[in-house]
C-alpha positions in Angstrom: -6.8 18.6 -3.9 -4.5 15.1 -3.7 -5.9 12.4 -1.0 -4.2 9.2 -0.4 -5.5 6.8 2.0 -4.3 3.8 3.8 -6.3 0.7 3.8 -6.5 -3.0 4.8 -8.9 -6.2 4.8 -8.4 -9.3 7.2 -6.6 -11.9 4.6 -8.7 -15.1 4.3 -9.1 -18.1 6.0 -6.6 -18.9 9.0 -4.2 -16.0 8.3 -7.1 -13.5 8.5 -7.3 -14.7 12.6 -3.6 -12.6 12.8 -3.3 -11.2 9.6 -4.4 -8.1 7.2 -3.7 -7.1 3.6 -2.6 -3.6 3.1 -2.8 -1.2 0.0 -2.9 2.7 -0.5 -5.6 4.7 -2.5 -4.2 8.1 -4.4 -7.1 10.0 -5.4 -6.0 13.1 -8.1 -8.5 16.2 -8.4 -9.8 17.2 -11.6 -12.0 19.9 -13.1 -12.9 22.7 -10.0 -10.9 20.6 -7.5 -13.2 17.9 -7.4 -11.6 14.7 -6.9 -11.5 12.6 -9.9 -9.6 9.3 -10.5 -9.1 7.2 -7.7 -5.9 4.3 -8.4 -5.8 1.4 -6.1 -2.2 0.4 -5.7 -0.5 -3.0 -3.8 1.3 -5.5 -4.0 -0.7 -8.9 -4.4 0.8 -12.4 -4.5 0.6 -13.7 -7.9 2.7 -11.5 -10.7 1.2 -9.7 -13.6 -2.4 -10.0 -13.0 -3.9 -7.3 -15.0 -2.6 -4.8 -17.0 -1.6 -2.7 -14.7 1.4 -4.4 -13.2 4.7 -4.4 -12.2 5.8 -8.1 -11.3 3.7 -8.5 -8.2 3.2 -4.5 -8.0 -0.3 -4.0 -9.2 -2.5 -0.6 -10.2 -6.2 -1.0 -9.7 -6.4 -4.8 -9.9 -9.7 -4.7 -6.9 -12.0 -2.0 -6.8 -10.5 0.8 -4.2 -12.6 -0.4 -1.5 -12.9 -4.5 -2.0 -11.8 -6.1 0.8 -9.5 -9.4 -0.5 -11.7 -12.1 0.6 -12.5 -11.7 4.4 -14.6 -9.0 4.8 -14.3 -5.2 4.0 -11.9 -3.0 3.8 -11.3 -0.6 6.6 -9.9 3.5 6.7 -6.6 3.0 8.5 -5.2 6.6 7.7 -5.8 9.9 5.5 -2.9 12.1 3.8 -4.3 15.2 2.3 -2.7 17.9 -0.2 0.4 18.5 1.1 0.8 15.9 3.0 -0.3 13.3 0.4 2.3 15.0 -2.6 5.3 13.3 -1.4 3.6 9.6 -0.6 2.0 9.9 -4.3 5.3 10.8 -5.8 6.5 7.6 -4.2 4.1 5.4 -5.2 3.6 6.5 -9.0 7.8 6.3 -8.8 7.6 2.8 -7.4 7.6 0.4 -10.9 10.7 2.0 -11.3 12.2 2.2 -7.2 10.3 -0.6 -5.3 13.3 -2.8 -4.7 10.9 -6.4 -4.2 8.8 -5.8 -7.6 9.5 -9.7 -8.4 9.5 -10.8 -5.2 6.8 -12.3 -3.4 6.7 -14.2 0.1 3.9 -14.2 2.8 6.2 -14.5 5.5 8.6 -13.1 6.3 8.1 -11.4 3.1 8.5 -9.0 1.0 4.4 -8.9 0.5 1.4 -6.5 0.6 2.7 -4.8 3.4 6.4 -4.4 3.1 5.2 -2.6 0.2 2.4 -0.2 2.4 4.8 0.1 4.8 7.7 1.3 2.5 5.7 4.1 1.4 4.6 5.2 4.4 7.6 4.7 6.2 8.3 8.5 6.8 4.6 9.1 8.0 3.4 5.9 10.2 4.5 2.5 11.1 1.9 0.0 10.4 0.5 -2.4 12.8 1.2 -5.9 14.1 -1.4 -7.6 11.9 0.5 -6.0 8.9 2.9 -8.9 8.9 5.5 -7.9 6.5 6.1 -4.8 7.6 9.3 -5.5 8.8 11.1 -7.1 6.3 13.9 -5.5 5.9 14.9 -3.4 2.8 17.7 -2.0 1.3 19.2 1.1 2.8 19.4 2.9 -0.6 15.5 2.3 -0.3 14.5 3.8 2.8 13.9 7.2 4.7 13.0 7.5 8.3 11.8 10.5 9.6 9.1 11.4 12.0 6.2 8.4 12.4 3.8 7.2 14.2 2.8 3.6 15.7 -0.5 2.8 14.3 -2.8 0.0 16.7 
């Protein structure tokens, strides 16, 4: 069984009023299906923080479910098995296929959630506290198929 969830924390201080962080969880099964590693990936806005990283692309630099700062982390959506296959292959890809890896702006962006959203892009469209979202990327980096607005 493969899992990947969708999260997001209100940022600190005045931003957190409008603003949330994004990040996606990819849980891999192990041993009798149980699910066994867990790797927090996102985007965070100082480069090569642990060693892990990608520029400002980081793998399990907070625990899965640490909020950033402003409270906890909330579920925002669930992909399972087949559903989750494609959004994992994109995110284990993206070192190598994220086009903003050493790029890093609050706003407009690219930030946390350009990246979230850039995975997900086929599946859901983030909300309007996922500032970022919109920046635009690169054609040669994008698919859009069927998605959903999520409130």
């Amino acid at each position: 069984m493969s899992r990947v969830e969708l999260r997001a924390a209100k940022i600190p201080s005045i931003p957190g009023i409008i603003a949330d962080h994004y990040w996606l969880l990819v849980f891999h099964s192990g041993e009798g299906n149980k699910l066994q590693k867990c790797d927090r990936w996102e985007i965070w806005q100082e480069a090569h923080c642990n060693n892990s990283c990608w520029g400002h692309l980081h793998r399990n630099l907070l625990a899965p479910y640490q909020g950033v700062g402003n409270g906890p982390s909330q579920l925002i959506q669930t992909w399972i098995d087949e559903e989750a296959i494609s959004i994992i292959e994109k995110i284990e890809s993206s070192p190598d296929t994220y086009p903003f890896i050493n790029e890093y702006r609050y706003w407009p962006g690219p930030n946390s959630n350009t990246f979230a959203q850039w995975v997900v892009q086929d599946k859901t469209t983030l909300c309007s506290r996922a500032i970022g979202r919109n920046f635009p990327v690169p054609d040669k980096h994008q698919t859009n198929t069927n998605r959903k607005q999520l409130f």
